[in-house]
C-alpha positions, 0 to 999 in steps of 0.5 A, spaced: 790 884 102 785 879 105 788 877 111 792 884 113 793 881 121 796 874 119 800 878 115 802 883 119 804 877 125 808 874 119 812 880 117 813 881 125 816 874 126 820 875 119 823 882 122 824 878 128 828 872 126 832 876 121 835 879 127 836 873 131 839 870 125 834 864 124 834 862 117 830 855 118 825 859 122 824 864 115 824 859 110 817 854 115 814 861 116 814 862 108 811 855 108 805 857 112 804 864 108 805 859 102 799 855 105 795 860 106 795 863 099 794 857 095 788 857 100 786 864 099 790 866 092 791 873 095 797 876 090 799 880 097 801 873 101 805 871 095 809 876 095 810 876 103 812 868 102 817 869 096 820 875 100 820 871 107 823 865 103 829 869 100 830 872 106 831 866 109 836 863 103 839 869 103 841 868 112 843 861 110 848 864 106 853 866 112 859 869 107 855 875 104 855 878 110 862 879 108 860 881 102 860 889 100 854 892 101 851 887 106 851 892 112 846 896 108 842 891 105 841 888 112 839 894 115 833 896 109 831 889 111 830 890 118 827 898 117 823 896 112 820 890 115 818 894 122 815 899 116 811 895 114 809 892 120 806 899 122 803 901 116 799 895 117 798 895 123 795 902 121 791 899 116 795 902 111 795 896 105 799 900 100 803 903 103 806 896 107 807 893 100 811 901 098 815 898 104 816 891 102 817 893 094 823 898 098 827 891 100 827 888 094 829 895 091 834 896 096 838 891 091 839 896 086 843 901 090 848 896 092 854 894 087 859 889 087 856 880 086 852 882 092 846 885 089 847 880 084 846 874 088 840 876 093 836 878 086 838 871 083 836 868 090 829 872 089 828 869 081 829 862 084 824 863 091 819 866 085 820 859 082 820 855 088 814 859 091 811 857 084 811 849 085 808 850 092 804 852 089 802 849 084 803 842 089 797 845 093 793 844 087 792 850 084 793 851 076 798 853 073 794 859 069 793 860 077 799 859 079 802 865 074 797 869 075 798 870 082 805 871 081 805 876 075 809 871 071 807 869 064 803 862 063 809 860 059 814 861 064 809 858 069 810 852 064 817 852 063 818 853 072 813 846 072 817 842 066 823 843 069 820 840 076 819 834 078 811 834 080 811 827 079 814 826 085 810 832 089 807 830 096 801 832 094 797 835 101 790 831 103 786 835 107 781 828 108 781 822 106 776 820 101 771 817 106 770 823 109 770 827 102 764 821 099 760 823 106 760 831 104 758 829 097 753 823 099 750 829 103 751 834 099 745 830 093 741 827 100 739 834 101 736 834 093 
């Protein structure tokens, strides 16, 4: 984990807008980890955005706290955030991924449709995590790699998107970029 204190305020703002009920808050906070991964291609912020994300898709979804098995899916949520929170805080890597895994884990103890819906929410957040990144430029190689997905699964993912209509990020324009280049060969 490359970025263990960006990370650990991810995981805290996470913990706290679950609790606060604040899905859209989830879903941007994804975003940002998303941004930071593509940047730094740490498999670690991935799982982070992929986890943040669901949680938030799984928030928005107000009738699965209805639902069998919320009340302990919810409460495996916040325990094992707070979990992961303090192991890095300590600096103990692994064991705030044992404490994150544990979240997605949890699904299997619960019985009934709502297992079933959380984990198709997490291979849709997978999908979507995948084409953000793959929107930052990364490749697709790349891409699968750092999600531990398979190239031609990454490739099915991008041939059922639309990346041609992508809002493809520019960090500056081209002007900027032909000064850095021109400086780069002055040098020689």
């Amino acid at each position: 984990m490359e970025e263990v204190e960006n990370v650990l305020r991810i995981l805290r703002d996470a913990r706290r807008f679950v609790e606060e009920d604040r899905a859209d808050d989830l879903k941007a906070l994804s975003n940002q980890t998303i941004h930071t991964a593509a940047l730094s291609q740490d498999a670690d912020n991935i799982v982070v955005a992929v986890l943040v994300y669901s949680l938030g898709k799984v928030m928005e979804r107000g009738h699965y706290r209805e639902m069998e098995g919320w009340d302990e899916f919810y409460s495996a949520v916040i325990k094992n955030l707070d979990l992961a929170a303090r192991a890095l805080g300590k600096n103990d890597v692994d064991g705030a991924r044992d404490y994150l895994g544990a979240i997605r884990n949890s699904l299997n103890e619960i019985e009934g449709d709502l297992s079933r819906y959380i984990k198709d929410v997490f291979a849709k957040a997978e999908i979507n995590k995948a084409f953000k990144l793959y929107e930052h430029g990364l490749s697709s190689e790349a891409t699968a790699k750092l999600l531990g997905v398979s190239l031609w699964d990454m490739a099915s993912y991008i041939g059922q998107s639309n990346i041609g209509d992508a809002k493809i990020a520019i960090s500056m324009d081209v002007r900027q970029r032909l000064k850095i280049a021109e400086g780069i060969f002055d040098r020689g």
